[in-house]
C-alpha positions in Angstrom: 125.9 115.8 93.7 126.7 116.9 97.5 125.1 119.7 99.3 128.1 121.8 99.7 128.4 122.1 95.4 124.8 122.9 94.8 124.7 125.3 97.2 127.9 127.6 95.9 127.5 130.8 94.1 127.9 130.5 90.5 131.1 132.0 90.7 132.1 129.5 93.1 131.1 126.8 91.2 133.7 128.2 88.3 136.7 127.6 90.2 135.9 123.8 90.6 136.8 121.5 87.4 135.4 119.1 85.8 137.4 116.3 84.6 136.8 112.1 83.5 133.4 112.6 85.6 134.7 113.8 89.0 135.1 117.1 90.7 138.7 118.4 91.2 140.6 121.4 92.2 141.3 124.5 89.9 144.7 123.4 88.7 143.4 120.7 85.9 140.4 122.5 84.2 140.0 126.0 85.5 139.9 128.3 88.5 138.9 131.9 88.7 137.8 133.5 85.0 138.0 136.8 84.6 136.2 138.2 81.5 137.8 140.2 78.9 135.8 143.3 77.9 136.1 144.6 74.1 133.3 147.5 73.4 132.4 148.1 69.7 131.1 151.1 68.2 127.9 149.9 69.2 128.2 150.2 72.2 128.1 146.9 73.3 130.4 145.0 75.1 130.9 141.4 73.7 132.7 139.9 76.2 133.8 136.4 76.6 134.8 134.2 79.9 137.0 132.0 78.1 136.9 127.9 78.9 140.4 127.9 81.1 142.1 124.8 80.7 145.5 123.7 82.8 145.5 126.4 85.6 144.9 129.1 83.3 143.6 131.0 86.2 141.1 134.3 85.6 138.4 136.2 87.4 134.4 135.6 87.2 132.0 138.8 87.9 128.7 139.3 89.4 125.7 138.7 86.8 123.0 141.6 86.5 120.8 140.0 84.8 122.2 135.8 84.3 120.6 134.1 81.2 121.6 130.0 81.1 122.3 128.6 77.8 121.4 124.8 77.1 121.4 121.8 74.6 123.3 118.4 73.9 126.5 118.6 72.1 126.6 120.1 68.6 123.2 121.4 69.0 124.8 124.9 67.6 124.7 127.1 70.9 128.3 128.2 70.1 127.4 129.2 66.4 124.3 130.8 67.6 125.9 132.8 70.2 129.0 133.8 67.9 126.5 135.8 66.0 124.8 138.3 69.0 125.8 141.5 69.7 128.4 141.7 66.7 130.6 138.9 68.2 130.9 137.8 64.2 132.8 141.0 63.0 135.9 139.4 65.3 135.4 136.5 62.9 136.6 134.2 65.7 136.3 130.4 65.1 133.6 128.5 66.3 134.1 125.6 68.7 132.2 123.5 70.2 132.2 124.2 74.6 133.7 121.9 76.6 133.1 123.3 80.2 131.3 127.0 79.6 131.7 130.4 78.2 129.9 133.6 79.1 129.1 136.4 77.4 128.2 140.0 78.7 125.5 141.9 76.7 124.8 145.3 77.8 121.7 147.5 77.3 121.0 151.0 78.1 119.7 149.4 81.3 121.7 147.5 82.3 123.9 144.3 82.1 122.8 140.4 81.0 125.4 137.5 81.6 124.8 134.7 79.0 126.1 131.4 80.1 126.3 128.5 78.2 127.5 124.8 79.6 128.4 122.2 77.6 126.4 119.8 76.5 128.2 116.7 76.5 127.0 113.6 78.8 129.8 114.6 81.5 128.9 118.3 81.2 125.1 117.4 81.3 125.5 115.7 84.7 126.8 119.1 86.1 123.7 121.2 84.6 121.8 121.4 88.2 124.3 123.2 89.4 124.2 126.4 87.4 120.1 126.9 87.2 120.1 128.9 90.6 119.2 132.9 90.0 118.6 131.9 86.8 116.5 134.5 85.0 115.6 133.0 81.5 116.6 129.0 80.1 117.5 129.1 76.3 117.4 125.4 75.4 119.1 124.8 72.2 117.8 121.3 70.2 119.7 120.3 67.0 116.2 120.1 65.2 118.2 117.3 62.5 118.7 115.1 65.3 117.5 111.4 65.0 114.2 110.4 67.4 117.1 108.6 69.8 119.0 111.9 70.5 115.8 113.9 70.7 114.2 111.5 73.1 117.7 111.9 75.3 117.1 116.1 74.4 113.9 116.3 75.8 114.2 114.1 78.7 117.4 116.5 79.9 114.9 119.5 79.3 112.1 118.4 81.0 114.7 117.2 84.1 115.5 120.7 84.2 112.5 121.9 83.9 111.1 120.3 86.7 113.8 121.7 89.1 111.9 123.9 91.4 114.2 126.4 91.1 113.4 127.0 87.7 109.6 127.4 88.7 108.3 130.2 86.9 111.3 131.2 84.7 110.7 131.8 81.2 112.0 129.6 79.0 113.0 129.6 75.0 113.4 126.8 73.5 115.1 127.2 69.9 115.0 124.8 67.2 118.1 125.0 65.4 119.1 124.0 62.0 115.9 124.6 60.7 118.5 125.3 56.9 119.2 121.6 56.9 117.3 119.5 54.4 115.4 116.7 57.3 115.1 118.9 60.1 112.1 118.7 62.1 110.1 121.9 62.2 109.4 124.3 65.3 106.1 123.0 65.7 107.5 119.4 66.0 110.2 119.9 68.3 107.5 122.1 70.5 105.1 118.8 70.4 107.9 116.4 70.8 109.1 118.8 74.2 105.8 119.5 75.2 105.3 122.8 74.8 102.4 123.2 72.7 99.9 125.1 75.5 103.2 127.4 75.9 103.5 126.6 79.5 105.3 123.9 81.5 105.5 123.4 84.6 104.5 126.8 85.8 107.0 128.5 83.0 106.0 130.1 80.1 107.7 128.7 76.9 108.5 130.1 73.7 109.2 128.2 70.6 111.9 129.5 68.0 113.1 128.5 64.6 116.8 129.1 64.3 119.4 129.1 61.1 123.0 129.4 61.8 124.9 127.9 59.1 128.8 128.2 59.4 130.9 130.7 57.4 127.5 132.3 56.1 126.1 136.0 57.4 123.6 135.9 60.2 120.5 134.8 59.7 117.5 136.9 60.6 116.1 134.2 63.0 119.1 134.8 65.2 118.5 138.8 65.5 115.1 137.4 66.7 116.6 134.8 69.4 118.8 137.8 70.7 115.7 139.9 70.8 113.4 137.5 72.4 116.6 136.9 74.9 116.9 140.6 75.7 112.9 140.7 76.4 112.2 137.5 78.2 114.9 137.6 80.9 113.2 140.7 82.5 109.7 138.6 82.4 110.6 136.1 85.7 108.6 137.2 88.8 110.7 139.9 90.9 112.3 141.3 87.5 112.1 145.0 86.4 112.4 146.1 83.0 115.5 145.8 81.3 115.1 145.6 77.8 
């Protein structure tokens, strides 16, 4: 990947498309996002920046606190993230991302973006260049996968995490799928990652068991992802309290 891309804002990088493996202009996949803020009674904003397809053209703002969502395709970070901060009482449907999606969550102290990427094999080659200012990695592993697609799983982890400009952010690393009958447990997908000691390279790691099963309520283990989200992307060195 040149220089010149790595080294855009995020924002930046948001206005340049991705399309059969090549990096265009804005006027095939997308160019500026804007997001689109609906409040609930909460008081939390669940807010969506939208995957813009054919010059669909919005506005992308400045991240408080930026929190990067990751995993191969159909790992379940879409269903996962359909279920925080009440997003599931719009009972939108659930598709998988191709390109990214953000979502504002805000506390009483303050504001944390939530991107996710894609995780298809074109998508995956564009990773690198949306780790920088990164404040927490939530890797997302389809825990049902076969040992083939878990092998290619943790080699893309362990690529990222060895980026230096991930030294020292925490990480969470969720097992998904943990409802369906085969899947590998927590403890296994922590060994098979290598994140048993709870550090890697310099980052601390946490290990999650998720359930998000379509058309069915939320499952407590996804409260607890949005919890741990909310309290370990104030931990990175140079980060004050936020939640």
């Amino acid at each position: 990947m040149a220089t010149w891309f790595r080294n855009l804002p995020v924002w930046a990088k948001a206005c340049i498309a991705l399309t059969g493996g090549v990096i265009i202009g804005s006027t095939t996949y997308l160019a500026l996002a804007r997001y689109d803020r609906r409040k609930n009674k909460d008081g939390i904003n669940a807010v969506k920046l939208s995957k813009v397809i054919n010059g669909d053209k919005k506005t992308v703002e400045a991240a408080a606190r930026r929190v990067l969502i990751l995993g191969l395709a159909a790992a379940g970070k879409s269903s996962i993230l359909s279920r925080f901060s009440k997003v599931e009482k719009e009972k939108r449907e659930v598709k998988p991302t191709d390109g990214f999606s953000v979502f504002c969550h805000q506390t009483d102290k303050g504001t944390i973006n939530i991107w996710e990427i894609g995780g298809t094999e074109k998508n995956r080659s564009y990773w690198e260049n949306f780790i920088q200012d990164t404040d927490l990695l939530v890797f997302v592993v389809d825990s049902t996968d076969d040992d083939q697609m878990l092998d290619i799983a943790a080699k893309e982890f362990n690529k990222l995490i060895s980026d230096s400009r991930l030294k020292g952010v925490p990480v969470l690393l969720l097992a998904n799928k943990q409802d369906v009958k085969g899947a590998r447990s927590q403890f296994e997908i922590a060994k098979l990652f290598g994140c048993e000691s709870g550090t890697i390279n310099g980052s601390k790691v946490r290990v999650l068991g998720t359930r998000s099963p379509p058309n069915l309520p939320s499952h407590p283990s996804v409260g607890e992802a949005e919890r741990l989200i909310l309290a370990m992307c104030s931990t990175k060195p140079g980060c004050g309290e936020l939640a």
